[in-house]
Backbone atoms as SQL, in Angstrom:
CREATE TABLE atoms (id INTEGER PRIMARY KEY, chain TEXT, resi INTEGER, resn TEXT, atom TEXT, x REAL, y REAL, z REAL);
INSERT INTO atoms VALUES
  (1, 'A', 1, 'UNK', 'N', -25.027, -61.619, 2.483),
  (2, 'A', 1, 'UNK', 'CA', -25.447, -62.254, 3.701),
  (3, 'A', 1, 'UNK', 'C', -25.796, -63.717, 3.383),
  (4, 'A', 2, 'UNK', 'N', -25.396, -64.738, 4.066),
  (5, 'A', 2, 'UNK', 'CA', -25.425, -65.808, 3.908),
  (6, 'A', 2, 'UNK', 'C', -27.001, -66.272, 4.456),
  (7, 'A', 3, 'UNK', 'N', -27.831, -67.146, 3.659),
  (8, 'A', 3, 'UNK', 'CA', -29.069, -67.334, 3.872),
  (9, 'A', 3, 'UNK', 'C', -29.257, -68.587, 5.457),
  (10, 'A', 4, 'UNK', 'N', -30.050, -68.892, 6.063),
  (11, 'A', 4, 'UNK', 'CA', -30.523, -69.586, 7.408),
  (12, 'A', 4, 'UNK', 'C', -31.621, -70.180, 6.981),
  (13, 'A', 5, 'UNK', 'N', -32.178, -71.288, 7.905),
  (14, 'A', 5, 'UNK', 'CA', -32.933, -71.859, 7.549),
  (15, 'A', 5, 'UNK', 'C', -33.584, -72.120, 8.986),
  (16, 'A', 6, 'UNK', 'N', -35.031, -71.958, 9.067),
  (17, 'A', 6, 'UNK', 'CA', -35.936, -72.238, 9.955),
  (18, 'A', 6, 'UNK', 'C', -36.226, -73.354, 10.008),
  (19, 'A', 7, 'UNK', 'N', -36.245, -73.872, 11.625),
  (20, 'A', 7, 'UNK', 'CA', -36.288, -75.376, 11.752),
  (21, 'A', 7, 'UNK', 'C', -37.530, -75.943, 11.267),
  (22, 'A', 8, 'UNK', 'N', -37.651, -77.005, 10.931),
  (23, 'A', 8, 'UNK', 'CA', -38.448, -77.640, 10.368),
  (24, 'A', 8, 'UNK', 'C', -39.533, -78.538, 11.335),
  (25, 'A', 9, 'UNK', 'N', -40.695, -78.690, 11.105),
  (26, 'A', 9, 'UNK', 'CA', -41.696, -78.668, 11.887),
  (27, 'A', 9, 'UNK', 'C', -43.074, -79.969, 11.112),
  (28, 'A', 10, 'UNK', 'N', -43.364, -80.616, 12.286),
  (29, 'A', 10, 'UNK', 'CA', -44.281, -81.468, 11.397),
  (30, 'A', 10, 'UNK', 'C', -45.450, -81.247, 11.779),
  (31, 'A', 11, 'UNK', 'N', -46.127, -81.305, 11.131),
  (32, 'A', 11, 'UNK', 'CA', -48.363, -81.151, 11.193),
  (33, 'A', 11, 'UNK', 'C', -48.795, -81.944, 10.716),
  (34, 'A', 12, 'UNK', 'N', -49.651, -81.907, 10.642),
  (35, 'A', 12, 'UNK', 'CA', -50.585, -83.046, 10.278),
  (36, 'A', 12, 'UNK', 'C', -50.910, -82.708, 9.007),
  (37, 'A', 13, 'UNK', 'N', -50.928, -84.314, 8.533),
  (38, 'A', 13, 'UNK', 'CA', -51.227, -84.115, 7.104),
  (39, 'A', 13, 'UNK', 'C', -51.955, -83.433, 5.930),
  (40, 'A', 14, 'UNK', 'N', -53.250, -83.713, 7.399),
  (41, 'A', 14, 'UNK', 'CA', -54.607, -82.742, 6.783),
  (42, 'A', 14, 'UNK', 'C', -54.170, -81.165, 6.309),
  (43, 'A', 15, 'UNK', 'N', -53.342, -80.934, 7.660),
  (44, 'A', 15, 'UNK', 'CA', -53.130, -79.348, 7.398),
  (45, 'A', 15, 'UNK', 'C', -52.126, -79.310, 5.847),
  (46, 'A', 16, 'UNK', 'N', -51.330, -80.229, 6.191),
  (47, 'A', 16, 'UNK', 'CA', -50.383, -79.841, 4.793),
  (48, 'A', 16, 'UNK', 'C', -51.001, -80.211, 3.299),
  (49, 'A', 17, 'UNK', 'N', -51.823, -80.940, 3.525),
  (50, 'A', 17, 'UNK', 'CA', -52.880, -80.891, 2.272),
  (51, 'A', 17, 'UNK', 'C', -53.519, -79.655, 2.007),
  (52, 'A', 18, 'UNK', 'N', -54.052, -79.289, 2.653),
  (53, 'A', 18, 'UNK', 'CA', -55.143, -77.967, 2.487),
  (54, 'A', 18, 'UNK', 'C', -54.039, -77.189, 2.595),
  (55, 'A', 19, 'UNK', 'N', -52.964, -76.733, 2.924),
  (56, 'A', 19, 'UNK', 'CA', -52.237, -75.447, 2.262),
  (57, 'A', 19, 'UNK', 'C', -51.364, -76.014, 1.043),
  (58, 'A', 20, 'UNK', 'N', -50.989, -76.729, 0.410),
  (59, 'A', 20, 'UNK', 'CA', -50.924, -77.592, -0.708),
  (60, 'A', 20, 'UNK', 'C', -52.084, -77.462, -1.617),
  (61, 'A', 21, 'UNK', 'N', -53.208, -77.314, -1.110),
  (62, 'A', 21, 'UNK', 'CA', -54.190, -77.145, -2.307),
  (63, 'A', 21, 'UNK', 'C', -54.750, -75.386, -2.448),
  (64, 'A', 22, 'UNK', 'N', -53.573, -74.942, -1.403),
  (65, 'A', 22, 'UNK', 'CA', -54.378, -73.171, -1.446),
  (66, 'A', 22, 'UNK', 'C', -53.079, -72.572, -2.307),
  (67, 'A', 23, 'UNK', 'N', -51.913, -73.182, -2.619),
  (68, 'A', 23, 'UNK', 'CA', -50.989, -72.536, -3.121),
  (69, 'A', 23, 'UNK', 'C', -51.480, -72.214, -4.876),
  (70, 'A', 24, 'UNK', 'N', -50.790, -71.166, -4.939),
  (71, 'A', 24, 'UNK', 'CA', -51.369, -70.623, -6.401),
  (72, 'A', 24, 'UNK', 'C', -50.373, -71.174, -7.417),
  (73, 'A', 25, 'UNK', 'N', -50.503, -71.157, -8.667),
  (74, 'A', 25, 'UNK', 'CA', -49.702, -71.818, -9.664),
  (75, 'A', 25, 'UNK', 'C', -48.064, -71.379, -9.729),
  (76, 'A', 26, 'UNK', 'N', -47.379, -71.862, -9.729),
  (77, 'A', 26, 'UNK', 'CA', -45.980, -71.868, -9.572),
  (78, 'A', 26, 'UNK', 'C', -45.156, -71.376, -7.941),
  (79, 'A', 27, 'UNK', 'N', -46.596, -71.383, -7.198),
  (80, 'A', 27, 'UNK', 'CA', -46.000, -71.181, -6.204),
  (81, 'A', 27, 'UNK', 'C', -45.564, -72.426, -5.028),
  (82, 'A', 28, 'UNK', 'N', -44.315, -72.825, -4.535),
  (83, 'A', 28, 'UNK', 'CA', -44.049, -74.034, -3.736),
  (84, 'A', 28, 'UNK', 'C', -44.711, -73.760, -2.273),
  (85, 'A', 29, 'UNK', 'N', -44.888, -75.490, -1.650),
  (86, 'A', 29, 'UNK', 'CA', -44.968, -74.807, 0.096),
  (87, 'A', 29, 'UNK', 'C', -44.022, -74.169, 0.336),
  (88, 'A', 30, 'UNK', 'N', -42.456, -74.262, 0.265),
  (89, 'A', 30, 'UNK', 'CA', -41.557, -73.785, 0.790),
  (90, 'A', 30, 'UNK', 'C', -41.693, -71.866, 0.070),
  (91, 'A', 31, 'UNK', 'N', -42.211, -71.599, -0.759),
  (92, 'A', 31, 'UNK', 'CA', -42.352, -70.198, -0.571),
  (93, 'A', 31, 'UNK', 'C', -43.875, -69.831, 0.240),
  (94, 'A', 32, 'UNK', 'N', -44.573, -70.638, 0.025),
  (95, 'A', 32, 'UNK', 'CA', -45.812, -70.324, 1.135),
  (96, 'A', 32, 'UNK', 'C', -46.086, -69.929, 2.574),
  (97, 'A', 33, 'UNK', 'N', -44.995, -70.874, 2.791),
  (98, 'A', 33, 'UNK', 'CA', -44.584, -70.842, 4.608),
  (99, 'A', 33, 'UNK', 'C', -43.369, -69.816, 4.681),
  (100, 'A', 34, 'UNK', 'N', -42.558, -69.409, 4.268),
  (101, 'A', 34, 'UNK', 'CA', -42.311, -68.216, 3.764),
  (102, 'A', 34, 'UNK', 'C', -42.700, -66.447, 3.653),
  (103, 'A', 35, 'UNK', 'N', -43.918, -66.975, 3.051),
  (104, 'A', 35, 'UNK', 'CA', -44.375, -65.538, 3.242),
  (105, 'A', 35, 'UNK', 'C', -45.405, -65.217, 4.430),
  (106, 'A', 36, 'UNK', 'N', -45.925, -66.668, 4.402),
  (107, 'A', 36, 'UNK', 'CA', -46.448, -66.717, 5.550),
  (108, 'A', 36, 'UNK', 'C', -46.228, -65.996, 7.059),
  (109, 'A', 37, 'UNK', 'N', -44.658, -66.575, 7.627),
  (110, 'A', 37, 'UNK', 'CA', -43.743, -66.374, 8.059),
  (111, 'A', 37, 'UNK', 'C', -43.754, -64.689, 8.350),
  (112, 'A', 38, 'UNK', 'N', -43.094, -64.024, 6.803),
  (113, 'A', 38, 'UNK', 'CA', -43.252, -62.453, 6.884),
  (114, 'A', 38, 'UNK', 'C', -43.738, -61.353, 7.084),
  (115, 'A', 39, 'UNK', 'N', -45.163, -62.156, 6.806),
  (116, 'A', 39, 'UNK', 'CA', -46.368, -61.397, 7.310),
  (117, 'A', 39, 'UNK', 'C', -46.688, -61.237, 8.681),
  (118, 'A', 40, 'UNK', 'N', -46.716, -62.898, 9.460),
  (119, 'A', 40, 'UNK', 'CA', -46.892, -63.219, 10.806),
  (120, 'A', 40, 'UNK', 'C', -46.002, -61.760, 11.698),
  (121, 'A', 41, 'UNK', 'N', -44.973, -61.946, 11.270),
  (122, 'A', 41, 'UNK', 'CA', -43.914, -61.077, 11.712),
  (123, 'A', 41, 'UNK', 'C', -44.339, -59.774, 11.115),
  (124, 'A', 42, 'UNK', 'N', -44.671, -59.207, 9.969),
  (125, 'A', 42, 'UNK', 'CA', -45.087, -57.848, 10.116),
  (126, 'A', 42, 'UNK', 'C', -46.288, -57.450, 11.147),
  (127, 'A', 43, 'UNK', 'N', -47.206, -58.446, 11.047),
  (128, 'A', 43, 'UNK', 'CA', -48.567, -57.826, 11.707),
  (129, 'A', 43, 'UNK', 'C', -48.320, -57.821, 13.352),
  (130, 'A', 44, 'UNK', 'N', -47.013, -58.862, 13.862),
  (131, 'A', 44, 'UNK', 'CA', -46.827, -58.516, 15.272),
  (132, 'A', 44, 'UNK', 'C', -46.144, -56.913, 15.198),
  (133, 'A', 45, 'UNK', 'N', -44.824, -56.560, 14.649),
  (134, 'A', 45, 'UNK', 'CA', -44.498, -55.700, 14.499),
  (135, 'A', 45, 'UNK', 'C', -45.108, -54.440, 14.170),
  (136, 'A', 46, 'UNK', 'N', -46.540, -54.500, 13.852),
  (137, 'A', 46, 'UNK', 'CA', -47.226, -53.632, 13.371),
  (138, 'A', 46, 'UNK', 'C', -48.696, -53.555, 14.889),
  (139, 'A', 47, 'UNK', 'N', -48.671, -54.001, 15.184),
  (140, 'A', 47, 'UNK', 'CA', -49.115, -54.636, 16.876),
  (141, 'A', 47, 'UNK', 'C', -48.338, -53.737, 17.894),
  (142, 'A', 48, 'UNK', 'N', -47.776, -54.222, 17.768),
  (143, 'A', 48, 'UNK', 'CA', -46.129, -53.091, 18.992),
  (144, 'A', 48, 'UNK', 'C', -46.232, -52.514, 18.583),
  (145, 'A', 49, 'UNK', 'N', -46.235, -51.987, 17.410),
  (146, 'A', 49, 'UNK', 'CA', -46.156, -50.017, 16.805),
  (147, 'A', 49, 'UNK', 'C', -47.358, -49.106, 17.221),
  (148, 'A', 50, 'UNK', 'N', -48.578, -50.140, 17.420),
  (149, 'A', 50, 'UNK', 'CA', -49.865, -49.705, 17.826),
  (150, 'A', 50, 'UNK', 'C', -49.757, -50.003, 19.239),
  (151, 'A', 51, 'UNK', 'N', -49.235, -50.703, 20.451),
  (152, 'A', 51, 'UNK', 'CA', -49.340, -50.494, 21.886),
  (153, 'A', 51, 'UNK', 'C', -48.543, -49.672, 22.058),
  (154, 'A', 52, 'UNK', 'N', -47.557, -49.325, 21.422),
  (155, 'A', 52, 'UNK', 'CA', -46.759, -48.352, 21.950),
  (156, 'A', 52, 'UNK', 'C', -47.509, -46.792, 21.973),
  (157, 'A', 53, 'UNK', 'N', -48.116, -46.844, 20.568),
  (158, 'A', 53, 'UNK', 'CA', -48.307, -45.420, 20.681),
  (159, 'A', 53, 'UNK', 'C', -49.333, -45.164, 21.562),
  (160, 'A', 54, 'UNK', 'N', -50.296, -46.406, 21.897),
  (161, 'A', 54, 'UNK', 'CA', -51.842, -45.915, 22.825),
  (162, 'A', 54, 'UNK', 'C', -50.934, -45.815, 24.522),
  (163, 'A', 55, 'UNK', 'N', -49.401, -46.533, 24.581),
  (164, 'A', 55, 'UNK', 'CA', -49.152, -46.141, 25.631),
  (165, 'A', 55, 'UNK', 'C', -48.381, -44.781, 25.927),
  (166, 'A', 56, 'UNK', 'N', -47.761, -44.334, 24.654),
  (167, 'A', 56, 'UNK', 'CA', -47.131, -42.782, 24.386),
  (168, 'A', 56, 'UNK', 'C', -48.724, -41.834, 24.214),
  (169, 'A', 57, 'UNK', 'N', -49.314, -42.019, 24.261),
  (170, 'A', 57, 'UNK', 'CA', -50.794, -41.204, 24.389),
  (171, 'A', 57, 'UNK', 'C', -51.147, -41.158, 25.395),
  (172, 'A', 58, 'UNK', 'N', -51.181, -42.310, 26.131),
  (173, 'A', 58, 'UNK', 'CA', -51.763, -42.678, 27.537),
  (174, 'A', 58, 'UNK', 'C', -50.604, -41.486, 28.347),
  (175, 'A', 59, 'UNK', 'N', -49.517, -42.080, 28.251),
  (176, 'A', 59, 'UNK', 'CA', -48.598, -40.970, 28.706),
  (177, 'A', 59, 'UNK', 'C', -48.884, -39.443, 28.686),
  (178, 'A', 60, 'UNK', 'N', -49.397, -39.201, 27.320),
  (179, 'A', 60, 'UNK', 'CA', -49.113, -37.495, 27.122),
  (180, 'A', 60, 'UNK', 'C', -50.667, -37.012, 27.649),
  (181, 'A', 61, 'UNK', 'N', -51.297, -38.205, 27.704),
  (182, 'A', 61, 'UNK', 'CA', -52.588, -37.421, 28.383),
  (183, 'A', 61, 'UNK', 'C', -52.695, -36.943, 30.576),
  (184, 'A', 62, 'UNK', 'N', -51.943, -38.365, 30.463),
  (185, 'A', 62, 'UNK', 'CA', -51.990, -37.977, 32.140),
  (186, 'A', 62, 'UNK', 'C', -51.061, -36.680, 31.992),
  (187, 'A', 63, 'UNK', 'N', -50.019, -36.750, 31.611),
  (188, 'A', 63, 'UNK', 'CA', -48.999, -35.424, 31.577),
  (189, 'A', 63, 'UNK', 'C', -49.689, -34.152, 31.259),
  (190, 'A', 64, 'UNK', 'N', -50.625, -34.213, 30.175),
  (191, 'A', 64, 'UNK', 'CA', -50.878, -32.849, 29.701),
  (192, 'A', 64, 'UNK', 'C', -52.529, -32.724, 30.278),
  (193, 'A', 65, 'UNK', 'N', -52.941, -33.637, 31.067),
  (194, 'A', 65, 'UNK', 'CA', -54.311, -33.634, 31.674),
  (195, 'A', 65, 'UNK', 'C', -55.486, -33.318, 30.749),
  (196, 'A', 66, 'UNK', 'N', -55.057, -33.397, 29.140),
  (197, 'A', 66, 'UNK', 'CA', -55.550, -33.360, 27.810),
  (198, 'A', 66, 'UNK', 'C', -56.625, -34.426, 27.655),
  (199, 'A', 67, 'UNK', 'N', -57.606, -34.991, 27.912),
  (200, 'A', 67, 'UNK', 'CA', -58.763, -35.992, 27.532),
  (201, 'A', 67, 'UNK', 'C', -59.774, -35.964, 26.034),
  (202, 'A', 68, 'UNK', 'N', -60.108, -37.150, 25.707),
  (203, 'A', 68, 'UNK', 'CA', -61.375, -36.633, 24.692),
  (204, 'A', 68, 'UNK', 'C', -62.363, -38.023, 24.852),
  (205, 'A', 69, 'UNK', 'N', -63.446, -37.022, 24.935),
  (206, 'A', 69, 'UNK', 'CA', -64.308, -38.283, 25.064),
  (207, 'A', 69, 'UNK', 'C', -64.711, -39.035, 23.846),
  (208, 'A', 70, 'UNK', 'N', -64.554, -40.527, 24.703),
  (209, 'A', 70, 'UNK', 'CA', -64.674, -41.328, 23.466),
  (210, 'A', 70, 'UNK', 'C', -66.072, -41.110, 21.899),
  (211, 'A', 71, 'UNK', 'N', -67.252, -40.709, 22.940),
  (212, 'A', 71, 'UNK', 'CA', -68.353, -40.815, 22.076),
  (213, 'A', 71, 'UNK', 'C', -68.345, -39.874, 20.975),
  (214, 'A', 72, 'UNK', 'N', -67.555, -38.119, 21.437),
  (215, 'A', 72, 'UNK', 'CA', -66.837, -37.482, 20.681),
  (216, 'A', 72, 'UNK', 'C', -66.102, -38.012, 19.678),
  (217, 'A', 73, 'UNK', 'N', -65.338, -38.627, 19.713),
  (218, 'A', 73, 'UNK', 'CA', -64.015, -38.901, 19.070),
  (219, 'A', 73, 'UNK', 'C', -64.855, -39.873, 17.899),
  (220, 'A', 74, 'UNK', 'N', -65.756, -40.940, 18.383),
  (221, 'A', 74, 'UNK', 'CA', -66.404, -42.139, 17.194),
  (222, 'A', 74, 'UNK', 'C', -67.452, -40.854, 16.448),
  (223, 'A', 75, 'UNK', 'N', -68.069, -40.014, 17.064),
  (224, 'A', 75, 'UNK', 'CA', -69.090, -39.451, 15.817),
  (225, 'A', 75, 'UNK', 'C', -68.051, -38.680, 15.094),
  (226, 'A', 76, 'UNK', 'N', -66.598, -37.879, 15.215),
  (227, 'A', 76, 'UNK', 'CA', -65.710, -37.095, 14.547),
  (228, 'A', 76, 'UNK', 'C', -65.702, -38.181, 13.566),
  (229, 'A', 77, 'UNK', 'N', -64.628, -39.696, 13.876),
  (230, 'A', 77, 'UNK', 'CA', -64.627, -40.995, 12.582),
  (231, 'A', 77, 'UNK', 'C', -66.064, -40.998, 12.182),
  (232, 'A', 78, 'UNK', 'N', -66.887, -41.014, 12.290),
  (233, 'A', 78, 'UNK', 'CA', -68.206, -41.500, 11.925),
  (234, 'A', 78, 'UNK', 'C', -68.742, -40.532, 10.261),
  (235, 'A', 79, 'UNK', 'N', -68.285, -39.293, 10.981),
  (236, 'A', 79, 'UNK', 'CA', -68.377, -37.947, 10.128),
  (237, 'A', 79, 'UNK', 'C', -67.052, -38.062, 9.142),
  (238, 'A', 80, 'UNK', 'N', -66.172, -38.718, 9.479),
  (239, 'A', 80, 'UNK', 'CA', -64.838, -38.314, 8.157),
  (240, 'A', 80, 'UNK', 'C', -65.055, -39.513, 7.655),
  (241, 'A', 81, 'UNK', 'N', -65.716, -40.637, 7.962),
  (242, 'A', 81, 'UNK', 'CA', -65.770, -41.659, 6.665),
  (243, 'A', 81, 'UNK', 'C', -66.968, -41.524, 6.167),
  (244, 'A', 82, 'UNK', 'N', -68.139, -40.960, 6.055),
  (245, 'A', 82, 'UNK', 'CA', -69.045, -40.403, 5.938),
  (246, 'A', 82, 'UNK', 'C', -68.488, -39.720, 4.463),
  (247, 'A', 83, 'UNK', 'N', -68.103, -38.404, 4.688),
  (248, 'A', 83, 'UNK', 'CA', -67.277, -37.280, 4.090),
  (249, 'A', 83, 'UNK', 'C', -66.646, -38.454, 3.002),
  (250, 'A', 84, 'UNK', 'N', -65.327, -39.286, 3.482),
  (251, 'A', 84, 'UNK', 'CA', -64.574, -39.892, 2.701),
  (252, 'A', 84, 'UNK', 'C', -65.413, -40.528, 1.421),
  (253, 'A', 85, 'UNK', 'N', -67.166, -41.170, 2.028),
  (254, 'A', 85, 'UNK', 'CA', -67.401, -42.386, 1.056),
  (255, 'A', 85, 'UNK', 'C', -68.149, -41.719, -0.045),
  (256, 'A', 86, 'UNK', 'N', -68.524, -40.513, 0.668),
  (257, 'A', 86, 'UNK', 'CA', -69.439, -39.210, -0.784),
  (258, 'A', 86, 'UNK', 'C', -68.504, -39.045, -1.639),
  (259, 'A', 87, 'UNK', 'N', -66.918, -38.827, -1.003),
  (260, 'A', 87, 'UNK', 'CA', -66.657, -38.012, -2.154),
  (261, 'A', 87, 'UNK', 'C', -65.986, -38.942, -3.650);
């Protein structure tokens, strides 16, 4: 696959200083903004994976007239990280 290139974009100096001084040793801006980039794009993608399912829930609850109450549901988490941090 032949590689592309994302258009190029100007900021202000300040900003390109301070991520210039956050890059770690051998690493360039051009791989910074980069991964940058990949992440931005996983955590939306990982965003949509999470509205979807509270709306495929939302769905199966009106359908199956299935509810849980919330205050239920936080002392159940409350109790399994509880459990989780003993053991």
């Amino acid at each position: 696959m032949k590689t592309a290139t994302i258009p190029s974009f100007r900021v202000d100096p300040e900003l390109r200083q301070t991520a210039e001084n956050m890059l770690h040793k051998g690493e360039t801006l051009s791989g910074f903004v980069e991964q940058s980039l990949r992440a931005n794009i996983k955590r939306r993608q990982l965003h949509d994976e999470f509205i979807a399912r509270g709306l495929a829930s939302r769905d199966e609850a009106l359908k199956s007239g299935k509810y849980f109450d919330a205050d239920n549901v936080l002392c159940d988490l409350k109790d399994m990280l509880s459990d989780a941090v003993v053991k």
